[in-house]
C-alpha positions as CSV (number, residue, x, y, z in Angstrom):
1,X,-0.1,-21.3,-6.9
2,X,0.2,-22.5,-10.3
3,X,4.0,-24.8,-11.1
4,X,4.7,-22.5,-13.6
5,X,4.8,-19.3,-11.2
6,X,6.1,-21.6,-8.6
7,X,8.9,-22.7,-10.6
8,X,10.2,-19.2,-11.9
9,X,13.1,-18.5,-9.5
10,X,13.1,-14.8,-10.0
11,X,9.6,-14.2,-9.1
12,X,10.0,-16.4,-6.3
13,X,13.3,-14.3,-5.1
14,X,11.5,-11.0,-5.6
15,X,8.5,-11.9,-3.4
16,X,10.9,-13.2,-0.7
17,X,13.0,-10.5,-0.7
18,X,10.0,-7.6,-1.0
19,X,8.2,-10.3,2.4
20,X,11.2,-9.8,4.3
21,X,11.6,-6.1,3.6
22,X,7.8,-5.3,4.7
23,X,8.5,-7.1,7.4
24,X,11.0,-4.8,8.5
25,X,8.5,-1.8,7.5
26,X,5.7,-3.5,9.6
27,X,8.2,-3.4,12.7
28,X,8.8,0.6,11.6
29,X,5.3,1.6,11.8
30,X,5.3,0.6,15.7
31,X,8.6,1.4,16.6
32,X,9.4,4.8,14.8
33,X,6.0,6.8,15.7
34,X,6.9,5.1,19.5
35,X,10.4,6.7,19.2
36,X,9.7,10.3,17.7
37,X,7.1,10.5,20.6
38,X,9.8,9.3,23.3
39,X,12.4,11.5,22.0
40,X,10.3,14.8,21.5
41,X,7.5,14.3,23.5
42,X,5.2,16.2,21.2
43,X,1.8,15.6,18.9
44,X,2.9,18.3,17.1
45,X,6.4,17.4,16.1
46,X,4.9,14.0,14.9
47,X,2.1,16.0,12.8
48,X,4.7,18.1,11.7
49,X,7.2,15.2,10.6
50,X,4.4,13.4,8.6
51,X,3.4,16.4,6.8
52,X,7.3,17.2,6.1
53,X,7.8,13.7,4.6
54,X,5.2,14.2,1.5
55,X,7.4,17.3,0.5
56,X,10.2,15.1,-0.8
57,X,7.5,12.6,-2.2
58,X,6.6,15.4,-4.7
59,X,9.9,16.6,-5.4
60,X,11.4,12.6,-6.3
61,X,8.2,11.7,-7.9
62,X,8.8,14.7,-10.7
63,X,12.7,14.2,-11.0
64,X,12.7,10.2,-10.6
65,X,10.2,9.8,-13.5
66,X,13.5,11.4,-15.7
67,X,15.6,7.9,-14.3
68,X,13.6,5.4,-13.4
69,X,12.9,4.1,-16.6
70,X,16.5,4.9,-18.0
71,X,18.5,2.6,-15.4
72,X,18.1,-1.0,-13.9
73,X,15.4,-1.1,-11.8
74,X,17.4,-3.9,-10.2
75,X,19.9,-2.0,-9.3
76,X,17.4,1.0,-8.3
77,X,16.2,-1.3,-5.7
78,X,19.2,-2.5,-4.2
79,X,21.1,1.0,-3.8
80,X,17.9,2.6,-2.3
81,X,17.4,-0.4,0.0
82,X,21.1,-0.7,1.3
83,X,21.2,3.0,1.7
84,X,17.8,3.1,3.8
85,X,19.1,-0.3,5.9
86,X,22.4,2.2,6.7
87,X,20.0,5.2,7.8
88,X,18.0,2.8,10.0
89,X,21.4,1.4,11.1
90,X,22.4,5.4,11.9
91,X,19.3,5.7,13.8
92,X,20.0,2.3,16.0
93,X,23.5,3.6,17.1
94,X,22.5,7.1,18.0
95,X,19.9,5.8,20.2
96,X,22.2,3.0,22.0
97,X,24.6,6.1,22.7
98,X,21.3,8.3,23.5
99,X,22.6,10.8,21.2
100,X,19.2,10.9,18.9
101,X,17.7,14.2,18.7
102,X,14.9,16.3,16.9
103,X,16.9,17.1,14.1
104,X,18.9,13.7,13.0
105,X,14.7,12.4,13.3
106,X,14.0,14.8,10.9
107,X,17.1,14.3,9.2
108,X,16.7,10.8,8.7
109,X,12.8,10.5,8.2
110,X,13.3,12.9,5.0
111,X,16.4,10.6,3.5
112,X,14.0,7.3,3.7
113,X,11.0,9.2,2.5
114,X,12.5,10.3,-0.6
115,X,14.4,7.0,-1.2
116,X,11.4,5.4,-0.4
117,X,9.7,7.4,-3.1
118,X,11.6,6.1,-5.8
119,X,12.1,2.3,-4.5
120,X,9.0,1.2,-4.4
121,X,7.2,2.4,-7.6
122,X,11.0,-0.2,-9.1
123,X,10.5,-3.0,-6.8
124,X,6.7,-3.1,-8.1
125,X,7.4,-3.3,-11.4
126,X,9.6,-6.1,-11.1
127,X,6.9,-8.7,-11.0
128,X,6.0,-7.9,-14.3
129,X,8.9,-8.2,-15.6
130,X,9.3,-12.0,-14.9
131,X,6.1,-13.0,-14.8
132,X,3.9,-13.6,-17.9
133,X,1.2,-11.8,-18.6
134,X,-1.5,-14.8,-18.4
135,X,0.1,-15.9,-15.2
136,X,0.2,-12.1,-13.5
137,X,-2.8,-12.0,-11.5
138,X,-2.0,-15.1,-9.9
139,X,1.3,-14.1,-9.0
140,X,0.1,-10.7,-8.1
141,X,-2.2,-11.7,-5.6
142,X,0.3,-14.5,-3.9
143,X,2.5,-12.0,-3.2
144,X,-0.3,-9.8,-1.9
145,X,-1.0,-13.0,0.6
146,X,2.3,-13.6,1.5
147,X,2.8,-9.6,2.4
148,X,-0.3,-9.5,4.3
149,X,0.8,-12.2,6.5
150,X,4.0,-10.5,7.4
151,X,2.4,-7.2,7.8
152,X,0.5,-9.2,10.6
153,X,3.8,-10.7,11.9
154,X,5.7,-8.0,11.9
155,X,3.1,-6.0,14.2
156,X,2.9,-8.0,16.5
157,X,7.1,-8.6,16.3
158,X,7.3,-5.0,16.6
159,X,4.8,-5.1,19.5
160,X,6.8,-7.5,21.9
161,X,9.9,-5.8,21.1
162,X,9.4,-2.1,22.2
163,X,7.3,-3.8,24.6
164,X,9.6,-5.6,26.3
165,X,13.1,-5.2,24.5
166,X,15.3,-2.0,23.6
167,X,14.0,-0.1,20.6
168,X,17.8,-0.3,19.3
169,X,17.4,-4.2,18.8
170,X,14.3,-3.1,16.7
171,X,15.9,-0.8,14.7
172,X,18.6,-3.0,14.0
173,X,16.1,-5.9,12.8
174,X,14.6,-3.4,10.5
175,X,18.1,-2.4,9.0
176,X,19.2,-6.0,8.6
177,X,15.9,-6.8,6.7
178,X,16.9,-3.8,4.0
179,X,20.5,-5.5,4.0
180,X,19.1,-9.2,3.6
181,X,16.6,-7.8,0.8
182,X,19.1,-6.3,-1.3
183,X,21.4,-10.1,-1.2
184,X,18.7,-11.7,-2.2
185,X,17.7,-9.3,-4.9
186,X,21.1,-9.8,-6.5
187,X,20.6,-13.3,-7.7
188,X,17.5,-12.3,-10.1
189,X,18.3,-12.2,-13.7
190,X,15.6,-10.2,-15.4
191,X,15.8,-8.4,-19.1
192,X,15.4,-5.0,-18.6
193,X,13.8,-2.9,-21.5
194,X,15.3,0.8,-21.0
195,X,13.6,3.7,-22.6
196,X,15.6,5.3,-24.7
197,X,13.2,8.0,-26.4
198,X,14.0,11.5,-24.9
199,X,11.3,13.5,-24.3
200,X,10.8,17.6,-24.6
201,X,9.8,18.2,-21.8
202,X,12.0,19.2,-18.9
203,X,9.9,16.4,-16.3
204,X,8.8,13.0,-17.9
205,X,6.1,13.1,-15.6
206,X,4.4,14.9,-17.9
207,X,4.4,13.0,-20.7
208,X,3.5,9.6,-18.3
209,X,0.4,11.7,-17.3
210,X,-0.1,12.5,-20.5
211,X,-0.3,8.6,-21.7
212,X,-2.1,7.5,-18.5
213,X,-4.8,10.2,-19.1
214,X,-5.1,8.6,-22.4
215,X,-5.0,5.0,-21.8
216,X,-8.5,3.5,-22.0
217,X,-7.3,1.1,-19.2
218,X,-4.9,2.0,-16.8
219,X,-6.2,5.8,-16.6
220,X,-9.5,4.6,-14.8
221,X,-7.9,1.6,-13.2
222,X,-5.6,4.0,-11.3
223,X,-8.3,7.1,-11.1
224,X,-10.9,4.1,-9.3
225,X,-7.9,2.8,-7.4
226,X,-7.5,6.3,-5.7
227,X,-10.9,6.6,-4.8
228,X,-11.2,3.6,-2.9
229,X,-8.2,5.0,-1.0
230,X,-9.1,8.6,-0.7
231,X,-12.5,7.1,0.9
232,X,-11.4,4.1,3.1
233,X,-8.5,6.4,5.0
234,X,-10.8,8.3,6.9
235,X,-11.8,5.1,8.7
236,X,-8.1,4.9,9.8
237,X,-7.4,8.4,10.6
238,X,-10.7,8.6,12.8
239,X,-10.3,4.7,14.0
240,X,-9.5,5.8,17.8
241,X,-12.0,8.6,18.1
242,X,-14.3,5.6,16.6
243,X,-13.0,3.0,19.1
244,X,-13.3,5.5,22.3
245,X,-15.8,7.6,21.6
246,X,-18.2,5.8,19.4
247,X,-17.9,2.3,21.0
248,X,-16.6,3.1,24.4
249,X,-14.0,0.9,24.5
250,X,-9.7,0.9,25.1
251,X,-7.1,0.8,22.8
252,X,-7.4,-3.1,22.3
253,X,-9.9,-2.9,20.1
254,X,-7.8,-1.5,17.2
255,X,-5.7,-4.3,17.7
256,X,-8.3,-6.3,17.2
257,X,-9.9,-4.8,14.1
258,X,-6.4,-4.7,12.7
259,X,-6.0,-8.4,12.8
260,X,-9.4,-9.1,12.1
261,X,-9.3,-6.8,8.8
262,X,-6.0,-8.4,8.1
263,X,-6.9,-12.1,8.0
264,X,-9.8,-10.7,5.5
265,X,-6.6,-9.4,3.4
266,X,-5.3,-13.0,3.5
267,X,-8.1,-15.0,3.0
268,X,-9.3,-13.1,0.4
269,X,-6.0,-12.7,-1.5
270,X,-5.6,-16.7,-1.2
271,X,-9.0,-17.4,-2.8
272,X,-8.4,-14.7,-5.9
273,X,-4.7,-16.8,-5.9
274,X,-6.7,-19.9,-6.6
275,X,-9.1,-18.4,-9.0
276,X,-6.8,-15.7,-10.8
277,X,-7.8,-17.1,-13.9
278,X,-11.5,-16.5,-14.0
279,X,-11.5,-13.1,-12.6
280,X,-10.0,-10.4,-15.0
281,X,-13.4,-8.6,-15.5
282,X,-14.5,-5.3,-14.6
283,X,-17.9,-7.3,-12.6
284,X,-15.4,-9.1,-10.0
285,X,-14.0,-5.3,-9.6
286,X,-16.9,-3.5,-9.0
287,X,-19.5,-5.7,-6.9
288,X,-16.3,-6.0,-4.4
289,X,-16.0,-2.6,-4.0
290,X,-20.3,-2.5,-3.7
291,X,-19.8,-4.8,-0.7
292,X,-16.9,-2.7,1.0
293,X,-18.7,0.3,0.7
294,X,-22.1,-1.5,2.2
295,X,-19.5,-3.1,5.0
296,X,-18.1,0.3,5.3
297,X,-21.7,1.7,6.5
298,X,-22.4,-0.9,8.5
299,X,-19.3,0.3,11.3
300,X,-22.0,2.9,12.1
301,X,-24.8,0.0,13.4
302,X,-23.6,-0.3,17.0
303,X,-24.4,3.6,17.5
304,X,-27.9,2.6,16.1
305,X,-28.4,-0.5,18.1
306,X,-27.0,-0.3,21.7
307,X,-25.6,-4.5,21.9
308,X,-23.4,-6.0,24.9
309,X,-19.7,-6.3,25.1
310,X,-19.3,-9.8,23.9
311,X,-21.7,-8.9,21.1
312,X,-19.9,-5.7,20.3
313,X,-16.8,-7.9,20.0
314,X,-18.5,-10.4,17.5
315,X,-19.7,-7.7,15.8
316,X,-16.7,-5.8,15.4
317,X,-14.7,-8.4,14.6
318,X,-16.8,-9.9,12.0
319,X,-17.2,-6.4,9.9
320,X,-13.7,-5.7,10.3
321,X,-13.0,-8.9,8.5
322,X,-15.2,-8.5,5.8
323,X,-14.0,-5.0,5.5
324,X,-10.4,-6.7,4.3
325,X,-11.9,-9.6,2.9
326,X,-13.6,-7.6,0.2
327,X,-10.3,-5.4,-0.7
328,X,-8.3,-7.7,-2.5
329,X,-11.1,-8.4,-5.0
330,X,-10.8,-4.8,-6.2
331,X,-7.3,-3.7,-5.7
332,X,-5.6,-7.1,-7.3
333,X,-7.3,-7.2,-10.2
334,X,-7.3,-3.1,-10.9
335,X,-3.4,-3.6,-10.1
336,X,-3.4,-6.4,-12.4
337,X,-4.6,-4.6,-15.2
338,X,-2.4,-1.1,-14.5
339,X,0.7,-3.5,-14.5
340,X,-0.3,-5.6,-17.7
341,X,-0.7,-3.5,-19.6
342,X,1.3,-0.7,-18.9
343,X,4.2,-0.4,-21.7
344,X,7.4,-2.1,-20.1
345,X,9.4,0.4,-20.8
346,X,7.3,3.3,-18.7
347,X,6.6,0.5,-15.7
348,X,8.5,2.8,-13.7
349,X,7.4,5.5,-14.2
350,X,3.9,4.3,-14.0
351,X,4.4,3.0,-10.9
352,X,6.0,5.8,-9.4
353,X,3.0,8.2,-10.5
354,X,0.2,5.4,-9.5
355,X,2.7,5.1,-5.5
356,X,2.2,8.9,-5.4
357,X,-1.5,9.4,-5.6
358,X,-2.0,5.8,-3.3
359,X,-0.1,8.2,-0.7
360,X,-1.3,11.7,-1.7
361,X,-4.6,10.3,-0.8
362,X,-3.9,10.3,2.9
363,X,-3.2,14.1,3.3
364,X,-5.8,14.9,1.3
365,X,-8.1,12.4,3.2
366,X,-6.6,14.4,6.5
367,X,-7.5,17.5,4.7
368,X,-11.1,16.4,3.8
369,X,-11.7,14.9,7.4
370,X,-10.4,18.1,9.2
371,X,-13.0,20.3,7.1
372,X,-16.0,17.9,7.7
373,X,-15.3,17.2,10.8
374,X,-16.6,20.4,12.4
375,X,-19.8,19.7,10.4
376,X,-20.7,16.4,11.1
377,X,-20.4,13.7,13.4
378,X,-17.8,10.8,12.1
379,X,-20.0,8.3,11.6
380,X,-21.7,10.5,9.1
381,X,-18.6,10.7,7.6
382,X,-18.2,6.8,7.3
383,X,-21.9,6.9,5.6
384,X,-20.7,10.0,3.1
385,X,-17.2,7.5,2.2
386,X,-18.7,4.5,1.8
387,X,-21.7,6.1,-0.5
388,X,-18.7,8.2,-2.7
389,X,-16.8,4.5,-2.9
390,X,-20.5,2.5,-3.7
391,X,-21.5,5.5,-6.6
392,X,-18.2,5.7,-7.8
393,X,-17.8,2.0,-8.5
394,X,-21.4,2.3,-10.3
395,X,-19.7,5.2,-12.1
396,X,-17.0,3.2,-13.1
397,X,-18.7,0.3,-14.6
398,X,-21.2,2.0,-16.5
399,X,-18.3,4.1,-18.2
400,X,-15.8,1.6,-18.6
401,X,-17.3,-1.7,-19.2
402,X,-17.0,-1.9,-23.0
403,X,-13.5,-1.4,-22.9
404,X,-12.8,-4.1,-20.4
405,X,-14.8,-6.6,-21.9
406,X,-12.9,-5.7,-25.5
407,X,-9.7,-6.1,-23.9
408,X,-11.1,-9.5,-21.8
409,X,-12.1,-11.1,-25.3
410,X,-8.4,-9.9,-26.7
411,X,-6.8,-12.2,-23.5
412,X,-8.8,-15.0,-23.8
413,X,-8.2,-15.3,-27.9
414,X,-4.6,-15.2,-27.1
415,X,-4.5,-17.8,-24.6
């Protein structure tokens, strides 16, 4: 990383205090599903819960585009973030006293979700705020790195300690990260640009959805970006059916996979944080997303060829790596160019409509998987994913690569 992103205090803070609040969301994604089941003892009551939770994502995503761009975005953050460390905190005592039940789960999963809703899309669009624009992928893709690694921490932290600890120390880790987030959060000094023109219609989401859909830019950078979600969750919703019934093989294997697709993340988002600079095209965006969608296919070769443990592990391991590897060098730069040169005054509101289809796309992936699943095997679905991701990359360059190349000339006279 570059002195000059180094050296800027606030980005520095930001990324420190978003690496310690994943880490507390990395603990959450082990320890909460672990609880809910504990406490109900019910598939359905989880299925239920996750479908419940994208009600309130809908509803905050139309009323916080009327605010978010109208208030700090600093001080957005660090209300949502204290109030979600006292629900966790809630959450902690009642299961110490063993007074948790179905409804404070329910209670409490909603409150987070919709403060969730609106936090995220403002902590995002801090970055660009203090970062310069010639220095923004670089610092983009650091903090990418950094939060990969603690997403891989803060499994495995959240492994060992409903392993072999209480949940209720858990729980109270993940509400002390929100706590420690929001102190650190309170040292950066950023100038805000507030939008102060107020629209006719009744929901500013409108009129964001309006300008995206008219922005030669960030309207396909976001549309591409949703793709490449919409066809890689599959893989994640059927990875244990794929793992037991496909490969034959016990629960470890995700574990593996994870980590291995994980280091990709890293490695990959330290090499584009060393060569930031030289990537901002639409090429670098599109062959990545080629070779994802080839390593995609590829998970389907061990049905094909029947190979040995140990080589089933090498196998496994190595695609799954790739499979991360390849990520960043699509999803940093099409980030980059949605937070560049987004308008500073609609970052908010930007972000909060680009946070809503990133998550949107896993119900509808659900929804997709549930109907072609009683068609066709999964690893035919894996093939029909990968091919929609490879075509629709194709798609994308062929449509868009004047426009990027226009705006990639623009950068470099200005530098």
């Amino acid at each position: 990383m570059s002195k000059e992103v180094l050296n800027n205090k606030n980005y520095v803070l930001i990324i420190i205090s978003d690496s310690i609040n994943r880490f507390g969301d990395s603990i959450d994604k082990i320890v909460y599903p672990w609880m809910v089941y504990e406490v109900t003892n019910s598939t359905s009551i989880m299925g239920i819960l996750f479908a419940i939770n994208f009600i309130p994502q809908i509803i905050f995503t139309i009323l916080g585009s009327n605010f978010i761009d109208f208030y700090s975005k600093k001080k957005i953050v660090i209300s949502g973030n204290l109030l979600r460390g006292i629900i966790v905190f809630f959450t902690a005592i009642l299961l110490l006293t063993k007074t948790i039940n179905v409804s404070y789960i329910f209670l409490f999963s909603i409150l987070s979700s919709s403060l969730g809703t609106i936090v995220k899309p403002a902590n995002k669009a801090l970055i660009p705020l203090v970062v310069e624009k010639n220095n923004l992928m670089e610092a983009i893709s650091f903090s990418n790195l950094l939060i990969s690694i603690v997403d891989i921490s803060g499994l495995l932290f959240g492994g060992l300690i409903s392993s072999y600890f209480n949940m209720f120390i858990a729980f109270i880790i993940n509400s002390l990260t929100f706590f420690i987030s929001s102190v650190l959060l309170a040292y950066i000094r950023i100038n805000e640009i507030f939008e102060k023109n107020i629209s006719k219609n009744k929901f500013l989401i409108f009129d964001t959805l309006n300008y995206i859909r008219k922005n030669k830019i960030i309207f396909p950078s976001i549309l591409m970006a949703f793709i490449v979600n919409l066809c890689i969750t599959p893989f994640y919703i059927l990875q244990v059916v794929y793992v037991k019934d496909i490969l034959n093989q016990n629960s470890i294997y995700i574990s593996y996979m994870e980590i291995s697709t994980l280091s990709g993340i890293i490695i990959g988002s330290y090499i584009i944080s060393k060569i930031s600079k030289k990537i901002k095209n639409l090429n670098t965006i599109v062959v990545s997303i080629i070779f994802l969608s080839i390593t995609y296919a590829l998970y389907v070769l061990p049905q094909i060829i029947i190979v040995e443990n140990y080589n089933l592990f090498i196998y496994i391991v190595f695609i799954s790596f790739f499979f991360g590897f390849f990520g960043p060098f699509s999803t940093i730069p099409l980030n980059y160019y949605i937070q560049a040169y987004s308008p500073k005054n609609m970052l908010g509101r930007i972000n909060l409509l680009k946070s809503f289809l990133a998550r949107s796309s896993a119900p509808l992936a659900g929804l997709i998987v549930s109907i072609i699943s009683n068609k066709t095997d999964i690893l035919s679905i894996f093939l029909i994913m990968s091919s929609i991701m490879g075509i629709s990359a194709i798609i994308f360059y062929l449509k868009n690569y004047k426009t990027f190349n226009q705006v990639k000339k623009i950068v470099k006279e200005s530098v």
